[in-house]
Structure formats: C-alpha cells, structure tokens
C-alpha positions in Angstrom: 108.4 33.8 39.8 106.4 31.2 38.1 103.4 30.4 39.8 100.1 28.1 39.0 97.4 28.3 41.4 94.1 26.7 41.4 90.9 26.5 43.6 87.5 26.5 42.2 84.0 25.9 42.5 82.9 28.7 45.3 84.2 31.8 46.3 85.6 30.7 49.4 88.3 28.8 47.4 89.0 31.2 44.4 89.0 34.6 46.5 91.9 33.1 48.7 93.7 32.2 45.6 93.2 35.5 43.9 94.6 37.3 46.6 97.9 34.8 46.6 98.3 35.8 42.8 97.4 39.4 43.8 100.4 39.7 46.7 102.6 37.9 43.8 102.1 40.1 41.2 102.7 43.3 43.4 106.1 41.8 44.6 107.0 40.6 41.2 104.8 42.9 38.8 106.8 40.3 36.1 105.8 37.1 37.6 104.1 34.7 35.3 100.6 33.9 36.9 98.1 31.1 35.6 95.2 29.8 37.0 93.9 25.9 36.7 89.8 26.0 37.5 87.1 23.7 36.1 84.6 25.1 33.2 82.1 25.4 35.5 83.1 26.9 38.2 82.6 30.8 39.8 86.3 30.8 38.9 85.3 31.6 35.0 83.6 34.6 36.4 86.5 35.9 39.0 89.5 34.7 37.0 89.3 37.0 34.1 88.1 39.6 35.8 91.1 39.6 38.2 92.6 39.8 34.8 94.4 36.2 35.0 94.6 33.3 32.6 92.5 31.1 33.5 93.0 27.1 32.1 90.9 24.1 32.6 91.0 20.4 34.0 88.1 18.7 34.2 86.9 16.8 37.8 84.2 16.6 39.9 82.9 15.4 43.2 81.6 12.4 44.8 77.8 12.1 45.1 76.9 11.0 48.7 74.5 8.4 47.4 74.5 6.0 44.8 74.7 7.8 41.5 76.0 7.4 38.3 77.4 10.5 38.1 80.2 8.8 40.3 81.5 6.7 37.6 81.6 10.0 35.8 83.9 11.2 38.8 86.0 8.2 38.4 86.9 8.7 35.3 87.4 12.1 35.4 89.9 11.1 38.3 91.4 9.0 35.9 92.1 11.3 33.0 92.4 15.0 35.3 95.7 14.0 36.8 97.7 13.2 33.1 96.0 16.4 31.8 97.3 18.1 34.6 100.5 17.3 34.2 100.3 18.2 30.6 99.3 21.9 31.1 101.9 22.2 34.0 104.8 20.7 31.2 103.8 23.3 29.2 103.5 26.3 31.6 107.3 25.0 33.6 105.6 26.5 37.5 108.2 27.2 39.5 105.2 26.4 42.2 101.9 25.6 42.3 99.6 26.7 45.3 96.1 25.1 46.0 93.0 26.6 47.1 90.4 24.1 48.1 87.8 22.5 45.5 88.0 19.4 43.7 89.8 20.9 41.1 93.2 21.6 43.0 93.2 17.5 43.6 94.7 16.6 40.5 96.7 19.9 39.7 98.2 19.8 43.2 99.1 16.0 42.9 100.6 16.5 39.3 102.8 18.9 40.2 104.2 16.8 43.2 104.9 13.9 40.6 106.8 16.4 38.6 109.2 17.2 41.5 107.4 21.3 41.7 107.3 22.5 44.8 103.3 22.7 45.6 101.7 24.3 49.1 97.8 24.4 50.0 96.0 27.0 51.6 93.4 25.8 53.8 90.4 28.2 54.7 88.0 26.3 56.8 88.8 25.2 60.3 88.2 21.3 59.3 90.3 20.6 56.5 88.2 19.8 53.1 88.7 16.4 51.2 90.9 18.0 48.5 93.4 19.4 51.3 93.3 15.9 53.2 93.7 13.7 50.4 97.1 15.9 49.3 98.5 16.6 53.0 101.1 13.9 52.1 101.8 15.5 49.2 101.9 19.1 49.9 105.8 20.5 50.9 103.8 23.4 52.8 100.1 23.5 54.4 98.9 27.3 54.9 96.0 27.0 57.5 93.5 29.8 58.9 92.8 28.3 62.0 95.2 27.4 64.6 92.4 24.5 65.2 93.3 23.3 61.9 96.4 21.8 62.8 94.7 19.0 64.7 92.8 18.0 62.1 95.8 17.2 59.9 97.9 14.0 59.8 101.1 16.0 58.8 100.5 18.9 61.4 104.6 19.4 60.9 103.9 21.1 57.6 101.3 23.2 58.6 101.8 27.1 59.8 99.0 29.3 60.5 98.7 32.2 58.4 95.3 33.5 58.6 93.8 33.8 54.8 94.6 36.2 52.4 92.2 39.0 51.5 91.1 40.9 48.5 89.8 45.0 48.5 89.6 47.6 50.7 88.9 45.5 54.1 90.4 47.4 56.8 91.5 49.9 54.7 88.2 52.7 56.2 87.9 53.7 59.4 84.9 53.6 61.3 84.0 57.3 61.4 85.1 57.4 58.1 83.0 55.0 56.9 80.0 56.7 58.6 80.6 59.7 56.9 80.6 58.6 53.3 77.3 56.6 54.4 75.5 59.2 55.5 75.1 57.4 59.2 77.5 60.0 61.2 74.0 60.6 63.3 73.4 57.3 64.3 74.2 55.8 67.5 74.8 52.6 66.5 75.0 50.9 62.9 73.9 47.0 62.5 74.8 45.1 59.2 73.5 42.0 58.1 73.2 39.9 55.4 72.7 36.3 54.5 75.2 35.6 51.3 74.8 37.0 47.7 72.4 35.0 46.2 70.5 34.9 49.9 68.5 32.8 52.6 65.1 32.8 53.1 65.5 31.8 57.4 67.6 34.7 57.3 65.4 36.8 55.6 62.7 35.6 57.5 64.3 36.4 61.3 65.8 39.9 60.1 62.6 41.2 59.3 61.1 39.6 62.3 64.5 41.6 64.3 63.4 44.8 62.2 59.7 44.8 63.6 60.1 43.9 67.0 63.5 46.0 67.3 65.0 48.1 65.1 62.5 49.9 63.9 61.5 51.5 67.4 65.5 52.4 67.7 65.5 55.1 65.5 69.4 56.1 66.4 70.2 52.4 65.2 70.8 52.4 61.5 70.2 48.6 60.7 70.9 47.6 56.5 69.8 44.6 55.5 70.5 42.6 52.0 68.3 39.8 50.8 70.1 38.4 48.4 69.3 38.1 45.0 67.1 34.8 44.9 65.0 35.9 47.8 64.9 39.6 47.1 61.9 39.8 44.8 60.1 38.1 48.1 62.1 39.6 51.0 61.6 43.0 49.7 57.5 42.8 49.3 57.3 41.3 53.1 59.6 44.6 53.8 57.0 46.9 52.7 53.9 44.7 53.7 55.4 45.3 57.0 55.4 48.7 56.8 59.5 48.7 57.6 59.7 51.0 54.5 57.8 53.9 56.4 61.4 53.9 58.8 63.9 55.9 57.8 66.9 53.7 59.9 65.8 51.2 58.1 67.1 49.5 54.7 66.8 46.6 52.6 68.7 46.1 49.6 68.7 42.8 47.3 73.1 43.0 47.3 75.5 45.2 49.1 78.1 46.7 46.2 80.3 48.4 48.6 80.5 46.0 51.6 84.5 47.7 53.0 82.4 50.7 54.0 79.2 49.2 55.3 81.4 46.8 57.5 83.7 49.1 59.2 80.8 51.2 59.9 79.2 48.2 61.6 79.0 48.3 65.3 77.3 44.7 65.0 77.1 42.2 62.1 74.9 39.1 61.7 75.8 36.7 58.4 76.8 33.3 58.0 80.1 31.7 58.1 82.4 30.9 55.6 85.9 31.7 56.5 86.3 34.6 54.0 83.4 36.4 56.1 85.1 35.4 59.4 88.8 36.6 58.3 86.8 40.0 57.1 85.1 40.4 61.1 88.3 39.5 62.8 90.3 41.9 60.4 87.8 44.4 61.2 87.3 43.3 64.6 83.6 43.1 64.5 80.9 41.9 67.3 78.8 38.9 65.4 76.2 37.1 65.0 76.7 33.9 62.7 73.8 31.5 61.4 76.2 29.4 60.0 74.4 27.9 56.4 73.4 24.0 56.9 74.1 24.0 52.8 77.5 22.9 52.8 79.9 20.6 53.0 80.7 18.6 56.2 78.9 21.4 58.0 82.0 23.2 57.9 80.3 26.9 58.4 78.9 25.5 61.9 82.5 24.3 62.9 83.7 27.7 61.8 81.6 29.2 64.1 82.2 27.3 67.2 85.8 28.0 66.8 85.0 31.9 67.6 82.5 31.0 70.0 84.3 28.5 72.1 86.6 31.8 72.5 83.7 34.3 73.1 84.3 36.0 69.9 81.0 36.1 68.7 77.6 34.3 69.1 76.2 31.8 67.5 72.8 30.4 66.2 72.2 27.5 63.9 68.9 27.8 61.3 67.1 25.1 63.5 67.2 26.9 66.8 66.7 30.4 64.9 63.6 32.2 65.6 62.7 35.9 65.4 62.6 36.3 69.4 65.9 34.4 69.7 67.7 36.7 67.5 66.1 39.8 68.4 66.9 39.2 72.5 70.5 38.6 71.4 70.6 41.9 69.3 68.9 44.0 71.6 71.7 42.7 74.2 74.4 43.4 72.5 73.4 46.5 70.9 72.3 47.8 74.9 75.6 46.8 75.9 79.0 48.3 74.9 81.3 46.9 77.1 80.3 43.5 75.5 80.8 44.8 72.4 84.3 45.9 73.0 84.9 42.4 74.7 83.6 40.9 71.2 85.6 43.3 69.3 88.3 42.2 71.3 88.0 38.7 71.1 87.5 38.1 67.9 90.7 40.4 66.5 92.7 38.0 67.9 91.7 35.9 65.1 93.0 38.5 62.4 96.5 38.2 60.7 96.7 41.5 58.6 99.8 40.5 56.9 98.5 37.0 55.7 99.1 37.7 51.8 103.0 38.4 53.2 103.4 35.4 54.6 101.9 32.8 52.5 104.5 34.9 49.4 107.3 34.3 51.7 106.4 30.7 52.4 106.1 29.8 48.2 109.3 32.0 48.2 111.5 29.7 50.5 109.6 26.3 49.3 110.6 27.2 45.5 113.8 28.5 46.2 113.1 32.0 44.0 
C-alpha cells in the first residue's frame, strides 16, 4: 500500500496519525508511507523521529478577530490546495488519511479532486473545523466518540473506532508496574500531571492536594510532574512547602516513562485531550480531568463531559478548581474502592484496544488493496 497521511500542529493530531502509519507498516513492512505537515508544526519533531518522510504544504488558521494575518490565511488557502495536489501527483497514494489540524484541509481535499480514496480520523468528541469542512468529501470518517456521530452532517460515513495508540499503553500490568517502580509497598498510587510543557492552576491545586492530603498518607505514593515551563517555579513551592521532607511524595518537571507510571495508577488527575482519555479507558483508570480552557472550541471540556455524563470519571473546570475542591474529591475516591472499580469500570467501556486494526482495515476496503 500507498499511503499519505497528514495531521499537524499538536500532538493530539500527529500521534493518531503516527500510529495509522505504524499499524500500516507492520502489516505491510513494504508499504510506501509519507507524511504531509506544515514547517511549523510538532510534526517536524515526531515525523522524523517516527522515522517517516515528512513533506510540507503551507496553511494556517483563521484569527478569531480582525487580523491581517487572515488575508495571509486566504492566500495560503488559495495556493495549499494546487500544491497539494502537486506533491500527491508525484507521490501516486493509493489513500490518504487525515488527522485533524489545518494542514490535512487542503491535502485531504486534493486528494478527493484527484479521485484517491481519502478517510479522516477524528479524535475529539466535537468534530474540529478541518474534519467538518471535508465531511462531504471524505469516503470514510473514523470517529473516537460514539457522541461524534451527532455532530456530523454525513453521520452515514462515520464508524466508531476509538483512536489509535502509540507505545507500550496496556502493555504492563499493574503489579508489574509497581515493581519496576519501586511502589510494591504502597497502598495506593496517584498520578497526575498537567501536560508536557505544564499548567500553573494545576500546579497550584496539586500541591495544595499534597499538603493537605497526601502527605499525611504515607501508604499513598502520589507523583506529580510540573511541566517544563512551570517546573523551575512548581518545584521551589515543592520544597518551600516542605513536600520534599516526604518520602511518598514526588515532583518531577516531565514523566519519561508514563506506560509504567499509568498502569501503576490507582487514580490519575490530568487534562483532556482525547489521546489522554483513549490512554485512561485503555487502561481503565479512575480520573480526575481539569480539562485546559487553552484550546479550541473548548473541546477538552466537551471531552470530559462525555465520560462524566457516563460516570466514568470526575470532572472539574480551572474556574471552579480550588485546592479544597480537589483534595475532598481525592480523598473520596482514594477512601473508597468500590467507587474506584465502578470508575474503572465505567470508563473501559470507552477503550477499543484494536483501534489501529480497524482503521487499517477500513483504508484497506476504501482503496481497494
């Protein structure tokens, strides 16, 4: 197979595409894989890494206000579409596969004016304005959420297939995991973290948890990572409140091996972009999401809701948050295992383990290879 992807400008929409090419390449270790992002995207970082070629076509998004840097956009929108259809002349896809992010817009749309056969994957619960805009387009729609669906105006071409995964998620037990972490004494293990490059409400609450909390449990192991922004702040208010004198407690600026730390995890409190929430329900972890307010059409928020309007986990936005707030509802779900296990419970019935499989065998059937 012959097989463009593209998705670009955050994680959310590159890691989903690098595990499509991933599930590709191990089915077809020949398959011809290239990958369409922007120049200035996270997808210059993952791409190569992933060991991928990684090829460029220039767009951008709308400003909400007035700008200027919209009549930049327009042209761009312009120009991106042609140049799309250049590079996919000269690479002959057999199908292309979107990701989310303004740059799957024109790459998506060019390949539908060629007559390839093109699919997106959709993350978030509400569908983004790349995935809308090419619905029409699109012979296939992979969604996450069932919820999704709804959302769409050509619900017929949607199937629910959960979103694919890259490392060793799953892979660990929980005892396991406790063992290579040193925790196997611990009664309970709590996880949190606020993204990689951090939050400082976050921050702020989970040391606030750690005082009033956590440090008196000394059977609860509670880790903690700050991000990289607020770390060289985070981690002096650590030790100015004497949190470094406990021994169950830790606080770490990024979390390197985050499989292990998560399936040791009897409870986890992060935000919630759908890569985080497919990792929980995969690992079928009680939550706590403080969905970020930093992103587009709230979409973290309506993320959450979705698990908590089935009792999957709980939920807190940053302007209700406070350090009491947070610390009542760990201290009552850490003092309460049966409403863990209903938590674990609920929320695996958001996982679909075989995700990877099924969007291969959808571009499979759509290209006819």
């Amino acid at each position: 197979m012959n097989i463009v992807v593209s998705g670009g400008g955050t994680g959310g929409h590159v890691n989903p595409a690098l595990a499509i090419a991933d599930i590709v390449k191990a089915h077809e270790p020949d398959a011809e894989i290239s990958y369409v992002g922007t120049s200035k995207g996270i997808e210059n970082k993952l791409v190569p890494a992933a060991g991928y070629t990684l090829y460029h076509v220039e767009v951008q998004g709308l400003k909400r206000s007035l700008s200027l840097s919209n009549l930049k956009t327009a042209w761009m929108a312009a120009t991106s579409i042609s140049k799309a259809k250049e590079l996919l002349k000269k690479l002959r896809p057999d199908v292309v596969i979107g990701s989310g992010g303004y740059v799957c817009w024109p790459v998506v749309k060019a390949a539908h004016d060629l007559g390839i056969p093109c699919a997106l994957h959709e993350s978030n619960a509400i569908p983004g304005f790349a995935v809308k805009m090419l619905e029409k387009d699109a012979d296939r729609i992979f969604v996450n959420f069932e919820e999704t669906k709804a959302a769409l105006k050509h619900p017929e071409k949607a199937e629910r297939v959960g979103n694919p995964l890259r490392g060793g998620f799953s892979a660990i037990s929980r005892d396991e995991a406790r063992k290579r972490l040193g925790a196997e004494d611990y009664d309970l293990c709590v996880l949190s973290y606020g993204g990689s490059m951090g939050a400082e409400r976050v921050n702020d609450e989970i040391l606030a948890v750690m005082e009033k909390y956590t440090s008196s449990r000394p059977k609860i192991r509670h880790m903690h990572a700050t991000g990289s922004i607020e770390w060289p702040i985070a981690s002096v208010q650590f030790r100015e409140k004497g949190l470094d004198r406990f021994p169950n407690l830790r606080c770490v600026e990024y979390i390197y091996n985050m499989p292990e730390e998560m399936a040791a995890a009897d409870l986890i409190i992060c935000r919630a972009g759908a890569m985080t929430l497919s990792e929980l329900a995969l690992m079928k972890k009680p939550c706590i999401l403080i969905p970020s307010p930093n992103v587009a059409d709230n979409h973290q928020y309506k993320n959450a809701r979705v698990l908590q309007d089935k009792g999957a986990a709980v939920v807190f936005e940053e302007k209700e948050l406070s350090g009491d707030i947070l610390t009542d509802a760990v201290k009552r779900i850490c003092s309460d295992p049966s409403e863990r296990e209903r938590m674990s419970g609920a929320i695996s019935g958001f996982a679909v383990p075989d995700a990877a499989e099924r969007i291969y065998a959808g571009l499979k059937e759509i290209s006819g290879k």
